[in-house]
GUVO-607315 format. One line per 8 residues: number of its first residue (from 1); their letters; for each residue x, y, z of C-alpha. Coordinates in Angstrom, 1 decimal. Example, Ala and Ser with C-alpha at 12.3 -4.5 7.8 and 13.67 -1.06 7.14 Angstrom:
<rs>
1> AS> 12.3/-4.5/7.8; 13.7/-1.1/7.1 .
</rs>
This chain:
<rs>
1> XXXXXXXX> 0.0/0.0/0.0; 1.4/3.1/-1.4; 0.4/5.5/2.2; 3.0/3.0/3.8; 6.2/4.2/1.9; 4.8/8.0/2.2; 4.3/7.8/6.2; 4.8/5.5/9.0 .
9> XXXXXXXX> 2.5/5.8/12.1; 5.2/7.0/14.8; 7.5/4.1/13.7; 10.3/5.9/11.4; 13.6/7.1/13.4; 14.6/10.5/13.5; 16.9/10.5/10.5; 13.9/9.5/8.2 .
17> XXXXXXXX> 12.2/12.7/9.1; 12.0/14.6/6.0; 9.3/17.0/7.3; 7.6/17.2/10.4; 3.9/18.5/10.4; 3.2/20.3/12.4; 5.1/22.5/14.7; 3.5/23.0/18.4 .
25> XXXXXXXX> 1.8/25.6/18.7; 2.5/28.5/21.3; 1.1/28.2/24.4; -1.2/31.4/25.9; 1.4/32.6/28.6; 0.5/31.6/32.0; -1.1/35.1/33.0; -4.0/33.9/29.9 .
33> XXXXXXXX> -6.3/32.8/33.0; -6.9/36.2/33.9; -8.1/37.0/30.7; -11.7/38.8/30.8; -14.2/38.7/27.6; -17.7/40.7/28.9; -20.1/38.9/27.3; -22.8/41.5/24.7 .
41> XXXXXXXX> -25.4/42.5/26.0; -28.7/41.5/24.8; -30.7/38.4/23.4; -28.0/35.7/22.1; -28.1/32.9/19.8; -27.9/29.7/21.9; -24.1/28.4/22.8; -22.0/25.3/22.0 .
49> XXXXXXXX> -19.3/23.9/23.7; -15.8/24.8/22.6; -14.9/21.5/20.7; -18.4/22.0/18.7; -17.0/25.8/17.9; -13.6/24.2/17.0; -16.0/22.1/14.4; -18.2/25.3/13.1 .
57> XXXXXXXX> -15.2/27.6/12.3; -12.2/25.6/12.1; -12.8/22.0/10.9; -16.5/22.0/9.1; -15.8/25.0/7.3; -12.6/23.7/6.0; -13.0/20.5/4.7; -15.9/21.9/3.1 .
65> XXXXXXXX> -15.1/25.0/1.7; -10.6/25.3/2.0; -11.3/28.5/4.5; -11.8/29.2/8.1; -15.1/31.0/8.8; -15.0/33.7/11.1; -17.5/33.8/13.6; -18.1/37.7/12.5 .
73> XXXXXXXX> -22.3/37.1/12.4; -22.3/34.9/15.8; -23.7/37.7/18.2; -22.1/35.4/21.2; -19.2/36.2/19.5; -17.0/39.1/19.9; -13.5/40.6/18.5; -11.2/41.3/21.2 .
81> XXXXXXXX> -10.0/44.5/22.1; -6.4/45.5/21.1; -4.3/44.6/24.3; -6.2/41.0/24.5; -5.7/40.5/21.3; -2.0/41.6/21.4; -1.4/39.0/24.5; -3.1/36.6/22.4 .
89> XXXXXXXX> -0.8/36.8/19.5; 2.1/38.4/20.5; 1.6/41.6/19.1; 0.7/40.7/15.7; -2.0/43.4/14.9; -3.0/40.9/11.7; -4.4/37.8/13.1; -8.2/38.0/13.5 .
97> XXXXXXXX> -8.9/37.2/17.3; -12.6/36.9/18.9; -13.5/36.5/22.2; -17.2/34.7/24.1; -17.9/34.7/27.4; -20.2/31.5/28.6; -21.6/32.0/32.1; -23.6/29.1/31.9 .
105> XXXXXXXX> -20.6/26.8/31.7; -18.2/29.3/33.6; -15.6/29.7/31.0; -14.2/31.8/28.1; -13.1/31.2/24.7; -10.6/33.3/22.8; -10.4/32.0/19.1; -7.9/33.3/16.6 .
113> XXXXXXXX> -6.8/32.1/12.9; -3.6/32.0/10.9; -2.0/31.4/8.2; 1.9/30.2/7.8; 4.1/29.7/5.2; 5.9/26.4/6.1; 9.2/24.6/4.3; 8.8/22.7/0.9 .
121> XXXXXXXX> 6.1/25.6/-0.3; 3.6/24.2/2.2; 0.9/26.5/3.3; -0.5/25.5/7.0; -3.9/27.5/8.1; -4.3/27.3/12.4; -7.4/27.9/14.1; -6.5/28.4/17.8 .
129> XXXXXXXX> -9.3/27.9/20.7; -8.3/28.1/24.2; -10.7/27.8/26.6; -10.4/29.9/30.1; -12.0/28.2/33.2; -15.0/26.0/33.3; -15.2/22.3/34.3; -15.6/20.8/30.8 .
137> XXXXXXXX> -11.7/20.2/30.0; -11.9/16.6/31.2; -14.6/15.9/28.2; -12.3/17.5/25.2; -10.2/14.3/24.4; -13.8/12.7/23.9; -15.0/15.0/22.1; -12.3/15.6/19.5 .
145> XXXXXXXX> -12.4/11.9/19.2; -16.0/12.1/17.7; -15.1/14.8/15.5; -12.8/13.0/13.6; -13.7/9.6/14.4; -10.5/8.2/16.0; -9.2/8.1/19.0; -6.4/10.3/20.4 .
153> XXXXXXXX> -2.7/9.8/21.3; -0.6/10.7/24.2; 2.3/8.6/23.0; 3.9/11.4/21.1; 4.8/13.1/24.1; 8.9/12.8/24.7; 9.1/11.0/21.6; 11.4/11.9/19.2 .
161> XXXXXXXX> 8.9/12.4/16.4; 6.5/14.0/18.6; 6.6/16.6/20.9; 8.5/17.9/24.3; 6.3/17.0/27.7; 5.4/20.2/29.1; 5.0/20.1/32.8; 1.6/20.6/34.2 .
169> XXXXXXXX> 0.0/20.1/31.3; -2.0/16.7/29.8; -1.3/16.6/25.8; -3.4/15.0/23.2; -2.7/15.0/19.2; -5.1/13.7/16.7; -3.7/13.7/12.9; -5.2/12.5/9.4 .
177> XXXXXXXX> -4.4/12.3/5.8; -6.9/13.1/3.8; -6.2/12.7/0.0; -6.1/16.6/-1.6; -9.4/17.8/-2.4; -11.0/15.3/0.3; -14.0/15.8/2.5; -13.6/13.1/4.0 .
185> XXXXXXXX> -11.7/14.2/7.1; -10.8/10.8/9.5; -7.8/10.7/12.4; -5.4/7.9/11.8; -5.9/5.0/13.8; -3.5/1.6/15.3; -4.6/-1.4/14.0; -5.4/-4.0/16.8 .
193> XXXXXXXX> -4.9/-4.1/20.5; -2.7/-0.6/20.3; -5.7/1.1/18.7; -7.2/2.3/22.4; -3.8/4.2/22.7; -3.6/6.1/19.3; -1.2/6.8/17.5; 0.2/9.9/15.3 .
201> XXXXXXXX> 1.2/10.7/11.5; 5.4/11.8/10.5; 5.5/12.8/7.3; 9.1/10.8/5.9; 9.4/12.3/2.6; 7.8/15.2/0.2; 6.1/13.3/-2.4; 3.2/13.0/0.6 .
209> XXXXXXXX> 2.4/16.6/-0.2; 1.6/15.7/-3.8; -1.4/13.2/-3.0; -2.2/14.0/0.4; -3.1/16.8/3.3; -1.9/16.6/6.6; -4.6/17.8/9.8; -4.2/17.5/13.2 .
217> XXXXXXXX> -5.9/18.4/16.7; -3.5/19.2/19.1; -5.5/19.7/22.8; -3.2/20.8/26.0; -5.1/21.0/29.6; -3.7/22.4/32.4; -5.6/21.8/35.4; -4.3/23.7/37.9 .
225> XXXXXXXX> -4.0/27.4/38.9; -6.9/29.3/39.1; -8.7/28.4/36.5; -8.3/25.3/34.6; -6.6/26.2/30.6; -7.0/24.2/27.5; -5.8/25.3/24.0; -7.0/23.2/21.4 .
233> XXXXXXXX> -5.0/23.6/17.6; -6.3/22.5/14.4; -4.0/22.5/11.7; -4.2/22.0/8.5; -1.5/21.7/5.8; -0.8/21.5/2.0; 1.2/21.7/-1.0; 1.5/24.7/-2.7 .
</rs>
């Protein structure tokens, strides 16, 4: 099967690494707990929890579509002001940032979207949702796992074709290759008795790019502090 020369599923050594997708994101700094969004006043539309907004404007919209949609008609939603925004993407005044504030489930969201120009003319578009307080966080890994129908890995933390383990801080990664053009967006899954622990895509050599996309759900929880912190990442990235 051709998908078995292109990528191997956590199992290639470092040296076979010709392009790693995708970079960890950047974590909110720690101070992103005291982060306020006042929520419009007014009648509003009725609200979804954050891994069902990480389907409406990140994932859903993109599979379908190639874009991001903004959530510029949602009246729950907000843009932030300039210095949240700013602590939100370090300072760069062109990322589009919004902010909701859910009292119902006691948290806030902060949502931003990007655009990078990665190595080997890959383009990577990254939606960013981190939620701020609430009790929830302990559901995401389940929830991502429905939204692309696989289950998630914690096995690429300290590995050396995953990520470093940051301390305090659970880490999840769901990743898929869905052929170019695709809507049909699926996480990769073990086969057998490893599939309950997941597993994780490396990209091992260029020619991927020219039949496949790369996406990926990155989720980090920190529980502790004074309010609880998850950032959830989707990614996705293709050829040029």
């Amino acid at each position: 099967m051709r998908c078995l020369a292109l990528i191997l599923l956590c199992l290639a050594p470092p040296d076979a690494v010709a392009a790693q997708a995708v970079p960890p994101p950047v974590l909110p700094p720690d101070s992103s707990e005291d982060i306020v969004v006042i929520a419009p006043r007014g009648p509003r539309p009725a609200l979804l929890d954050p891994v069902s907004y990480l389907a409406k404007f990140c994932v859903d919209p993109a599979r379908r579509t190639r874009r991001f949609l903004a959530p510029d008609n949602d009246r729950a939603w907000e843009p932030l002001d300039e210095a949240v925004s700013a602590r939100f993407t370090a300072g760069d005044p062109n990322i589009p940032t919004f902010g909701l504030a859910d009292p119902a489930r006691g948290h806030t969201l902060l949502l931003k979207f990007e655009t990078l120009a990665q190595p080997g003319r890959l383009t990577e578009r990254r939606c960013t949702l981190v939620v701020i307080g609430g009790n929830d966080h302990a559901m995401f890994p389940n929830h991502v796992s429905k939204l692309l129908r696989a289950p998630g890995t914690q096995r690429h933390v300290g590995h050396a074709d995953g990520v470093p383990r940051l301390s305090g801080w659970s880490q999840w990664l769901w990743s898929g290759m869905p052929s170019r053009g695709s809507k049909r967006w699926v996480g990769v899954t073990a086969a057998g008795a490893a599939r309950a622990l997941g597993t994780w895509l490396v990209v091992v050599t260029p020619t991927f790019w020219t039949e496949y996309d790369y996406i990926a759900v990155d989720l980090k929880t920190r529980q502790g502090g004074v309010r609880a912190v998850s950032v959830l990442t989707f990614s996705w990235v293709t050829g040029r």
